[in-house]
N, C-alpha and C positions, 0 to 999 in steps of 0.2 A: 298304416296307422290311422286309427279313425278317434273320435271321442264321442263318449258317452256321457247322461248324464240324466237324473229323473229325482223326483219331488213324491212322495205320497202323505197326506197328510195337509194339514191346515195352510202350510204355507203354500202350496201348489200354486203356480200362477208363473204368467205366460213373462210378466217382467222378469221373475228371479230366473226362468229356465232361461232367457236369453242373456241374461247376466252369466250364467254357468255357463252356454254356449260361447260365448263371446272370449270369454276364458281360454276355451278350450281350441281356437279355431288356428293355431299352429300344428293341431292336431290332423285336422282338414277343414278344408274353405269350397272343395268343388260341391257340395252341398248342405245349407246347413238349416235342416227343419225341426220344427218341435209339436209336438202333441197336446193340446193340454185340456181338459174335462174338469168336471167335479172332484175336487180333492187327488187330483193325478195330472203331472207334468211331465212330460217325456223330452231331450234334447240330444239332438244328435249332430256331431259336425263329419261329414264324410272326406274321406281320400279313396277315390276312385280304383280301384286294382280289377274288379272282376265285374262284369258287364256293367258299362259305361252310362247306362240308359236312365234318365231320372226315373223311369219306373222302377229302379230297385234303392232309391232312394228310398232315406230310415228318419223318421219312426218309420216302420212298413206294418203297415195292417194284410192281414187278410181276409179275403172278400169273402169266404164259407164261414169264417169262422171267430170267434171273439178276440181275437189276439193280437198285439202291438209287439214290434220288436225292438230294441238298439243293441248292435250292433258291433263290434272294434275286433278285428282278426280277421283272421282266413281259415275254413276249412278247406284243407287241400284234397278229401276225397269226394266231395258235394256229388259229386258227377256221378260215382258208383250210389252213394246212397238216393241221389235223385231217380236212377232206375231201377231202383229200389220202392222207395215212393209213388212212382209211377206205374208201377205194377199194384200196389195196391187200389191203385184210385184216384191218388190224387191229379193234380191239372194244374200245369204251372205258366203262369205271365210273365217272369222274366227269367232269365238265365244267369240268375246270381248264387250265389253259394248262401245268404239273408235267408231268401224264401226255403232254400233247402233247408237250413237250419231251424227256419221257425216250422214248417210243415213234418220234421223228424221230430221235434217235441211235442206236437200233436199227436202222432203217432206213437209216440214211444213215453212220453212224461218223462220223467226224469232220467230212465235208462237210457236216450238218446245220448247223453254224454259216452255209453260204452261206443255207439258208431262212431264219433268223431275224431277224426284224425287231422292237429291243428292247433292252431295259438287263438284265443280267443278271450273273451270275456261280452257277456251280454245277459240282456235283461227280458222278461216275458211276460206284458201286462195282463191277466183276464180281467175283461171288460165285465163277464156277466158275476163270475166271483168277488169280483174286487179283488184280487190277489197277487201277488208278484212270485214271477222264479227267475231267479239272477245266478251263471255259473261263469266258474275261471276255469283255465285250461291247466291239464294235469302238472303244468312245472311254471305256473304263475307266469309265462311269458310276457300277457296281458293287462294289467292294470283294473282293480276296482276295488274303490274306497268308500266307505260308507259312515252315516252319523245318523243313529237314532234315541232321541230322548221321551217315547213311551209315547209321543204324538206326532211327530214326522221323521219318515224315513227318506234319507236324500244321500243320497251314491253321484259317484264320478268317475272318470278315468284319473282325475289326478285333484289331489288335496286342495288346492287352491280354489276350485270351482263348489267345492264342497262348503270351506272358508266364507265365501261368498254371501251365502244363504244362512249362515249362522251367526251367536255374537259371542265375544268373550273367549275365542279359542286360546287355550293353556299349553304351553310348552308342558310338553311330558318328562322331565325331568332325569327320571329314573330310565327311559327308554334312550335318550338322549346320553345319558352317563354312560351305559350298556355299551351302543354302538362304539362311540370316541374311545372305550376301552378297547374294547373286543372282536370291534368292526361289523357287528348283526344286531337285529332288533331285540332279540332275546327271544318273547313269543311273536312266532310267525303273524297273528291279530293286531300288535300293534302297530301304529307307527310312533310318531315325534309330537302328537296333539292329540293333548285328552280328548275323551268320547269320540276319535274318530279311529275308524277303523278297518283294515283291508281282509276281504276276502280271502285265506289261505289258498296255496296254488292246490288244486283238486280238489277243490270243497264247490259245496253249493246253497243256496240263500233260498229260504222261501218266508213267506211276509202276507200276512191274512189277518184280517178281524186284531189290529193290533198284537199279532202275535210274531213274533223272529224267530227262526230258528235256522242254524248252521248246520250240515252234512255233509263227511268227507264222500266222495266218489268213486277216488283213485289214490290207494296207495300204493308209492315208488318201490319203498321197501320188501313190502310183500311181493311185490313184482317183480323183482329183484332175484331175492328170494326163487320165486317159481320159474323163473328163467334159467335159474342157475344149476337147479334140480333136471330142469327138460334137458340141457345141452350137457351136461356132466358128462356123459359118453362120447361126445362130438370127437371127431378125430379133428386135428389140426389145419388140414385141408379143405375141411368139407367147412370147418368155423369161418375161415377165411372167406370160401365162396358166398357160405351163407351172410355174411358180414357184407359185402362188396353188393350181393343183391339187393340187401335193406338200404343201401345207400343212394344206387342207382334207382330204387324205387321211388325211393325220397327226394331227388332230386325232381323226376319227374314230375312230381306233385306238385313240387312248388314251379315249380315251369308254367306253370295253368295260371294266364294273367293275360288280361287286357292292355296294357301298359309294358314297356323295355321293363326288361329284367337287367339288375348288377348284382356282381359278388364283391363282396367286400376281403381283401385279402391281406395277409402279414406273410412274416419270412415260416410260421410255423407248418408243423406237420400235416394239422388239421383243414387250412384252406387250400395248402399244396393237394393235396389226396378231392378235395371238393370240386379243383381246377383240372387236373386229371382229368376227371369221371364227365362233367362237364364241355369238356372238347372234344367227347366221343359222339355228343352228339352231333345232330345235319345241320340243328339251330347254332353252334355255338359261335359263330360270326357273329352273333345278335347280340351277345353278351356282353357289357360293359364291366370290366373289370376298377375296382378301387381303391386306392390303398393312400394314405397319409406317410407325410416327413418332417421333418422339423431339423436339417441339416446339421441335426447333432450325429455325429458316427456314431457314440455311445450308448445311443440309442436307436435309429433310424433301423427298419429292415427290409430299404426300398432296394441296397443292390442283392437281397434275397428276393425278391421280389420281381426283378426285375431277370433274375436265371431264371427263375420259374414259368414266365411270362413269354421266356425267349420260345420259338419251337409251337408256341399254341393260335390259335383264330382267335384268341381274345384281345383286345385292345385295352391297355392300362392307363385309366388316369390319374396320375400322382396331385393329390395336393397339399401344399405345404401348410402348414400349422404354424400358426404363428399365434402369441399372448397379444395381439390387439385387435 
């Protein structure tokens, strides 16, 4: 988890971005830099996961080319698409999944969202345009909130840092009734405070010459849809294996980290079948297994958790939860 955060517009300046960093820095602390120019503030708080190097500390510029990035996620296929990239031309200084992400948008413009495979949300300054492109990951994993009033655009990973930089924020009243009803924000755009407002998950933000505009990239349903048309015929067998490979593939991916890996686990189906697949691997001694209690039986599903655990290389650490 990392945080983002940027200013374009009158108020831009290097106090307000470290007042949003500062905000933000339970997000990450092992680096925390900002960018700031003419009418443009960039802030970024990092958590370390994939090369450890302050060279792929963010804002990250690139050196061919006009562009600032921030950052928050992980692509977990950077590597395939990096020799990819590398095949084209490009020349890479650090070995982050950042530089891979900001040089596939060079490459690609906006279609670079169809390579990436990953939780994310990030932002893409052009320096010679003056222009912004900010995208979320197909199923909103990642956080990004935004407020513009027709003279400054200012985004964050989280409302509060947004909060910061503006005056007068208004309880949304009707979005607030919604939820407490219904339990969902109604439209996906909003939240709980007028004029501010989040990025949908698989959309994407571009911002020029005063001008906003939103574009979906990825939709679920259609997807859905065309998945369900491709395998119609799948025999039972073959869905299973086919199932079992996307999972194993998946996990691999997320395996790719500079830092210990944990899983976080419960008594259900879902992290049982994750813990499985996971101990087939050479690494899975390495794996910190995690799971909460609260010594209520009624609820606890640590001695599920605990058969499950029985029989594997993974080491469990229970912690209790407690209201203080």
């Amino acid at each position: 988890m990392c945080g983002i955060s940027g200013i374009i517009g009158e108020k831009a300046s290097y106090e307000l971005i470290t007042k949003m960093t500062s905000l933000l820095v339970h997000r990450g602390n092992d680096a925390i830099n900002h960018y700031v120019d003419n009418n443009i503030a960039l802030g970024h708080n990092r958590l370390s996961i994939i090369d450890l190097n302050p060279s792929s500390d963010q804002p990250f510029q690139s050196r061919d080319f006009p562009y600032i990035i921030v950052f928050n996620g992980e692509i977990y296929n950077y590597l395939e698409i990096k020799i990819e990239l590398q095949q084209n031309g490009y020349k890479f200084r650090t070995a982050s999944d950042t530089e891979v992400l900001l040089y596939s948008y060079i490459e690609w413009g906006e279609e670079c969202l169809q390579h990436l495979k990953g939780m994310f949300s990030f932002a893409i300054w052009n320096k010679i345009e003056r222009s912004l492109f900010a995208a979320r990951d197909r199923f909103g994993v990642k956080p990004f909130y935004y407020f513009y009033d027709g003279k400054n655009l200012i985004f964050a990973s989280e409302i509060k840092a947004i909060k910061s930089s503006i005056k007068n924020t208004e309880i949304n009243e009707n979005v607030l009734a919604n939820y407490l009803t219904y339990g969902s924000y109604g439209k996906v755009s909003e939240t709980f405070f007028k004029g501010i407002d989040q990025l949908p998950a698989g959309h994407f933000l571009k911002f020029a010459a005063s001008k906003l505009s939103i574009h979906q990239w990825y939709d679920f349903i259609g997807n859905v849809k065309a998945k369900m048309h491709q395998n119609k015929f799948l025999k039972k067998n073959e869905a299973i294996e086919r199932y079992k490979l996307i999972l194993e593939r998946s996990i691999a991916l997320r395996f790719r980290a500079d830092v210990p890996i944990g899983v976080a686990l419960s008594g259900g189906v879902d992290s049982s079948l994750l813990l499985t697949l996971i101990n087939k691997r050479i690494d899975a001694n390495q794996v910190k297994a995690f799971s909460f209690y609260t010594n209520n039986s009624e609820y606890d599903e640590l001695p599920w958790v605990n058969k499950m655990i029985k029989g594997t290389k993974t080491k469990l650490h229970a912690v209790l939860f407690t209201n203080s």
